[in-house]
C-alpha positions in Angstrom: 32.1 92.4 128.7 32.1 94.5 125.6 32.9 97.5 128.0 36.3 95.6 128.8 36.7 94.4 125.3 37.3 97.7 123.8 40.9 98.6 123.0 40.0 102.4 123.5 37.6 102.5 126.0 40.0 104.0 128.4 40.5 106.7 126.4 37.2 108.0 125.8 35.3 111.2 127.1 32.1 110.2 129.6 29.6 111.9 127.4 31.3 109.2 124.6 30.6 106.2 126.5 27.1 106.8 127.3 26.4 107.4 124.0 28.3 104.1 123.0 26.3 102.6 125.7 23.1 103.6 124.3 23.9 102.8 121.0 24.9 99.3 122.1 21.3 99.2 124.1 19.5 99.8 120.8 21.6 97.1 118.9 20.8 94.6 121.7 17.1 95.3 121.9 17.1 96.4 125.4 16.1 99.7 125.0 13.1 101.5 126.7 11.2 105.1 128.0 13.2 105.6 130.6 16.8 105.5 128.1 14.7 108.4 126.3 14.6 110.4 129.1 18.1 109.7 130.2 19.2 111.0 126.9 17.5 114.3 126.7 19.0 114.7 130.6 22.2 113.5 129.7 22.2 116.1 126.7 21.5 118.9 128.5 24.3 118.0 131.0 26.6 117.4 128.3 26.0 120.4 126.6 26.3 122.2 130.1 29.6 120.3 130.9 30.6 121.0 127.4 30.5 124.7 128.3 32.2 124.8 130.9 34.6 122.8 129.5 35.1 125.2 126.7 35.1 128.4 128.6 37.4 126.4 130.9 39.6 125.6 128.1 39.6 129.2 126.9 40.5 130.3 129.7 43.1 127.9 130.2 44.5 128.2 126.6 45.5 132.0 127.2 46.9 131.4 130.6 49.0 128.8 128.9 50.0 130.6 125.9 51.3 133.3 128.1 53.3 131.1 130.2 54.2 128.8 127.2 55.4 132.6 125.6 57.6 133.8 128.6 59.1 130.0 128.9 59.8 130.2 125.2 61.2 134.0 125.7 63.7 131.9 128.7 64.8 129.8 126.1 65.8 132.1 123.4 67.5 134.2 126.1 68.9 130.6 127.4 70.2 129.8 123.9 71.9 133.2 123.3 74.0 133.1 126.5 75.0 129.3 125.0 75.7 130.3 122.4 77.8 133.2 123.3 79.5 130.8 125.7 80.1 127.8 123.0 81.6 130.9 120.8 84.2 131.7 124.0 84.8 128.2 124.4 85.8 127.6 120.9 88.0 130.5 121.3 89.4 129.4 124.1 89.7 125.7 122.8 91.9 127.2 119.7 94.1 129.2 122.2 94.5 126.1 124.4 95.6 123.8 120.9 97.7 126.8 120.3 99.3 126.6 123.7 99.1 122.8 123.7 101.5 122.9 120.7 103.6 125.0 122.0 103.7 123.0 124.9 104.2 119.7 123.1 107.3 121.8 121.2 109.2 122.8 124.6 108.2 119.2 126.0 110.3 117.6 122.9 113.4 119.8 123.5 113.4 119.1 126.9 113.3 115.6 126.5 116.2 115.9 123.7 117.6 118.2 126.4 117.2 115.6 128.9 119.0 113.1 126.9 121.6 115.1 126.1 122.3 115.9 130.3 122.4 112.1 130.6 125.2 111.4 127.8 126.8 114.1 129.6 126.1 112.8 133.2 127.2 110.1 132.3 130.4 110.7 130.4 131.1 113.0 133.4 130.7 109.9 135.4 132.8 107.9 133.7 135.7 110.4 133.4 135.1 111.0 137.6 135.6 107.1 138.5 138.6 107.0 135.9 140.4 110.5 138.2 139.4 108.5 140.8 141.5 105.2 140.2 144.2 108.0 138.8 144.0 110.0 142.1 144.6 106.5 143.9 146.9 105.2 142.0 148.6 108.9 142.1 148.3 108.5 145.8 149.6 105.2 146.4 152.7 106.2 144.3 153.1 109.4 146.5 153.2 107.1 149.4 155.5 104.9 148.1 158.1 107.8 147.2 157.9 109.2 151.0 158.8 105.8 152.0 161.3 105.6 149.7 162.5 108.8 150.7 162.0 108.5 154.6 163.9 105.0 153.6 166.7 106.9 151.8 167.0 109.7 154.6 167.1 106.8 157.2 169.8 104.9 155.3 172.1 108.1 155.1 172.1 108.8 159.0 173.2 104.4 158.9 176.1 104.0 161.5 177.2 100.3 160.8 180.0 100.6 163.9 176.6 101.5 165.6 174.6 98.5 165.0 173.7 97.3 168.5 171.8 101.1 169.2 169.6 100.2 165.9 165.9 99.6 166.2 163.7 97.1 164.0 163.6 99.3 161.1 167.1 100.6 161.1 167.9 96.6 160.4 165.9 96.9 157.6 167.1 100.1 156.2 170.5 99.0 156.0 169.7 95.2 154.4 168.0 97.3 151.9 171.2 98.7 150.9 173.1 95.5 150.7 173.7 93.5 147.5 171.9 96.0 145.1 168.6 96.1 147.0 167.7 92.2 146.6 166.3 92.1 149.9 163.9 94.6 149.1 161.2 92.3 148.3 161.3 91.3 152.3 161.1 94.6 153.4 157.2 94.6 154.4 157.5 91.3 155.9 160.7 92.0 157.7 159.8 95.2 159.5 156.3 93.4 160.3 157.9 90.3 162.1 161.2 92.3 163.3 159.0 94.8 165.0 156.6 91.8 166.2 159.3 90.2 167.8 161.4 93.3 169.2 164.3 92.5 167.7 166.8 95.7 167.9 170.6 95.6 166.8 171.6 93.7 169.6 169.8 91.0 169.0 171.5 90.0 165.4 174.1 88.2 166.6 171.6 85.9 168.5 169.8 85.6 164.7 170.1 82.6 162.5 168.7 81.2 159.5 165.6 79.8 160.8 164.6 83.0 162.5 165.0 84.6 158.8 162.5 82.0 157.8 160.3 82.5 160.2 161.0 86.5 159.2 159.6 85.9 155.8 163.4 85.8 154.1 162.2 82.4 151.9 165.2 82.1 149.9 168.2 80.1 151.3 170.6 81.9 149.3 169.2 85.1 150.9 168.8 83.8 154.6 172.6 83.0 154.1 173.7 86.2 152.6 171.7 88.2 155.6 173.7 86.5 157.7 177.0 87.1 156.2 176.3 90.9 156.4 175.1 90.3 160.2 178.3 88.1 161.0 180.4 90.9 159.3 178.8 93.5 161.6 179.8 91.5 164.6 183.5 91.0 163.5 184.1 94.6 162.5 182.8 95.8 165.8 185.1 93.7 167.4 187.5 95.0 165.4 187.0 98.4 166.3 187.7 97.5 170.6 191.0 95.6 169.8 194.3 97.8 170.9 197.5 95.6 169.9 199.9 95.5 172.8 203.6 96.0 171.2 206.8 95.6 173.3 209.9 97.4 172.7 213.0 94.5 172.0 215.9 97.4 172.0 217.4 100.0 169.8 218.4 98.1 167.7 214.8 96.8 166.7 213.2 99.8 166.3 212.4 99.8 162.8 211.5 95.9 163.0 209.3 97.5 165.9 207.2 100.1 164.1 206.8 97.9 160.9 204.9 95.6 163.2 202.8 98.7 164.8 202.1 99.3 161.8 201.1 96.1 160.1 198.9 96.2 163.4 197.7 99.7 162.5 196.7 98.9 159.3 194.3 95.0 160.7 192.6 97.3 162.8 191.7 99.9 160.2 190.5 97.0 157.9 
């Protein structure tokens, strides 16, 4: 019990724990012969352990001094190499701030660079989509003069006495030269729905007012003025295919005569 009671007794030698044993005998009363003589053998094979332990121990000390030397030797060497290499790295740390500043320097320009390529980029943009709309605009203008101009080389070739050879947009070249151009407004609509409906220069005199509404002509005063012009055509080509017939009365009424050949002469040219 006191054995296990003792804080230390784990970490005594054996040749201390007999002795603590035989001094604990001796305070308890229960010692005898027999301790005596286990004491004087017990000595002796301390003494002899003791020895051994000490030429043991000798022994051991020097082979562990000269491995304890060579592993110190490792570590010097082992510490010289780190620090040469800590001495390269900080070398190499200052060359990579260097370079890292550097870098950080370009890195700003480039983004001010950057910014700069985007104004522009845009801007560029901007002044594109506006030649664009210009371009188209340009365009539809262009297209509008070679109408205009296919119009105007159309309208020159015009025969009214003609008329019933015209096709749909003959028609409408010529009411574009009527009445200052007030038709002009029709002319999409008209060569549309003329074309739709095939209606050539013989057709006009078969054309009335309703058929110009259904044409697209929505002004009344218009419908009626297109059909003046197309009633006109009509009269003058019937104009054109009348030959008076003049009788001669006698020599005496010549002159009476040719005043009437002429008078007739002179309806037929109007």
């Amino acid at each position: 019990h006191l054995f296990t009671e003792c804080n230390v007794w784990p970490y005594w030698s054996t040749s201390i724990r007999k002795h603590y044993c035989i001094s604990m005998k001796r305070v308890l009363g229960s010692w005898d012969d027999d301790d005596d003589d286990a004491i004087v053998v017990d000595e002796e094979a301390n003494q002899a352990v003791s020895s051994n332990e000490e030429a043991m121990s000798s022994t051991f000390d020097d082979a562990k001094c000269n491995e304890l030397g060579a592993e110190l030797m490792r570590v010097k060497q082992m510490k010289e190499q780190l620090e040469e290499v800590v001495t390269e790295l900080r070398k190499n740390e200052n060359a990579v701030r260097s370079e890292n500043q550097t870098l950080k320097f370009t890195c700003e320009q480039l983004h001010s660079q950057n910014a700069d390529l985007k104004t522009s980029l845009q801007s560029a943009q901007t002044d594109n989509a506006k030649l664009n709309e210009d371009c188209k605009e340009a365009q539809m203008e262009l297209n509008e003069m070679k109408r205009k101009l296919s119009t105007l080389q159309r309208m020159q070739h015009i025969d009214a006495g003609n008329y019933l050879n015209w096709d749909s947009d003959d028609i409408v070249d010529w009411l574009l030269t009527l009445d200052d151009g007030v038709y002009a407004k029709y002319e999409e609509t008209l060569r549309q729905k003329l074309k739709e409906n095939n209606v050539d220069g013989s057709e006009l005199v078969h054309v009335d007012k309703q058929d110009l509404l259904t044409f697209g002509v929505s002004s009344f005063k218009h419908r009626r003025g297109i059909m003046e012009h197309f009633q006109a055509l009509s009269q003058n080509q019937q104009q054109q295919h009348v030959i008076p017939s003049v009788q001669p009365m006698g020599n005496n009424h010549n002159d009476e005569n040719h005043g009437i050949i002429n008078s007739f002469g002179a309806s037929a040219e109007g």
